[in-house]
VEXDREN-2710 file (C-alpha; in Angstrom, 1 decimal):
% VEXDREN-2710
k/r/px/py/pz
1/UNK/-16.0/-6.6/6.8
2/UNK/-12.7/-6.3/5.3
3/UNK/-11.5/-5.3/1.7
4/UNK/-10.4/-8.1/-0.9
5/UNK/-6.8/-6.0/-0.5
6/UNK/-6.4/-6.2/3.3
7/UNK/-7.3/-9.7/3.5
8/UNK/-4.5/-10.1/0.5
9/UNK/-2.7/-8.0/3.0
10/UNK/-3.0/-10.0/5.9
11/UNK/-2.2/-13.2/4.1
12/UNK/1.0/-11.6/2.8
13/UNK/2.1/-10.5/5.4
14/UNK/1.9/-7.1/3.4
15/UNK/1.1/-3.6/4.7
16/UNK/1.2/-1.2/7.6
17/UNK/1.2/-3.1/10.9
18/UNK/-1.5/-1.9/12.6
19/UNK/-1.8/-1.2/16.3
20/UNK/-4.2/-2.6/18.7
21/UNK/-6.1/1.1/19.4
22/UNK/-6.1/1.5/15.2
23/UNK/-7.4/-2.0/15.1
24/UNK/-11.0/-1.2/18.0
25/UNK/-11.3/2.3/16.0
26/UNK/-11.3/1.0/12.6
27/UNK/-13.9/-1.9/14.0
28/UNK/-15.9/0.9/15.9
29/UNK/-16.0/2.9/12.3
30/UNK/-17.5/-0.2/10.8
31/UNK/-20.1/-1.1/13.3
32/UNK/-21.5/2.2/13.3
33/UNK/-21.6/2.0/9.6
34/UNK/-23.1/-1.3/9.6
35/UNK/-25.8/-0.4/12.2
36/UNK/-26.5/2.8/9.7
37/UNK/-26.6/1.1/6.7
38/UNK/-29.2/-1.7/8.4
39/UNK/-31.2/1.6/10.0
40/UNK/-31.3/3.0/6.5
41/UNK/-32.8/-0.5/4.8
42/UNK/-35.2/-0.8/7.7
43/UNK/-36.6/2.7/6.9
44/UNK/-36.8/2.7/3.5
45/UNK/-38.5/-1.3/3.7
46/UNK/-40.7/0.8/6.3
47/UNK/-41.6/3.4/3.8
48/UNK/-42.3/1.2/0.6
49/UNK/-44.7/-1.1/2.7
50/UNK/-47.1/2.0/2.1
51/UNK/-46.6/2.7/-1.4
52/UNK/-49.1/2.0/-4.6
53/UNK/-47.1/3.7/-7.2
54/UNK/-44.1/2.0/-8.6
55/UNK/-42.3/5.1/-9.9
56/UNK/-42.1/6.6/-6.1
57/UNK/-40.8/3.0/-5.0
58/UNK/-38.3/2.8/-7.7
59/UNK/-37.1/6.5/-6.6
60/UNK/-37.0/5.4/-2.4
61/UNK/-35.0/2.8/-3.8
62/UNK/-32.4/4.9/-5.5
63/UNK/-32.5/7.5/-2.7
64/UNK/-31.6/4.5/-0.1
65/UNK/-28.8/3.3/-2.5
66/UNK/-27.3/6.9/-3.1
67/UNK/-27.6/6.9/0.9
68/UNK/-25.9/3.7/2.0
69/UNK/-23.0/4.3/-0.9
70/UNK/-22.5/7.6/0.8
71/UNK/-22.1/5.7/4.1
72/UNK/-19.5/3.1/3.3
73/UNK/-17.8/5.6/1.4
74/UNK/-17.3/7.9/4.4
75/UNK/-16.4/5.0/6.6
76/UNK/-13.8/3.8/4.4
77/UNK/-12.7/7.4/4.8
78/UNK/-12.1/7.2/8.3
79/UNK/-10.3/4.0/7.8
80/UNK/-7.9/5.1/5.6
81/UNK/-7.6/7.9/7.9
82/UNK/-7.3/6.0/11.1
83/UNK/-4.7/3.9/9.1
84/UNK/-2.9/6.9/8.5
85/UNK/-3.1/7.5/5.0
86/UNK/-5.4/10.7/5.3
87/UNK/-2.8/13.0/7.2
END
């Protein structure tokens, strides 16, 4: 799942070359966050199956959001750190 700009990037030309062992980490970073992201919708689709009130849904819902933001974000994190703009 890449980013409008690196696939700009990549078409360019453009950018830090980046070397096969940065390449299999950044993909490792972004399977794991995949895989928590689809764990995180699975639970909460888990947890709203059992609830009547509307209000608590809405709230799961906003908690699992909040959640899977979070997760991108500190993925694209380690990316940019991997890439070697975090030093």
């Amino acid at each position: 799942m890449k980013s409008a700009l690196e696939l700009a990037m990549e078409r360019t030309g453009g950018g830090p070359k980046l070397t096969p062992e940065q390449k299999k980490k950044i993909e490792e970073i972004r399977a794991v966050a995949k895989a928590k992201v689809a764990e995180e919708e699975i639970m909460a689709a888990k947890k709203m199956g059992g609830m009547d009130d509307p209000a608590a849904v809405e709230q799961l819902k906003g908690q699992s959001a909040a959640l899977i933001r979070k997760i991108e974000a500190d993925a694209e994190s380690k990316v940019e750190k991997v890439r070697g703009g975090g030093k």
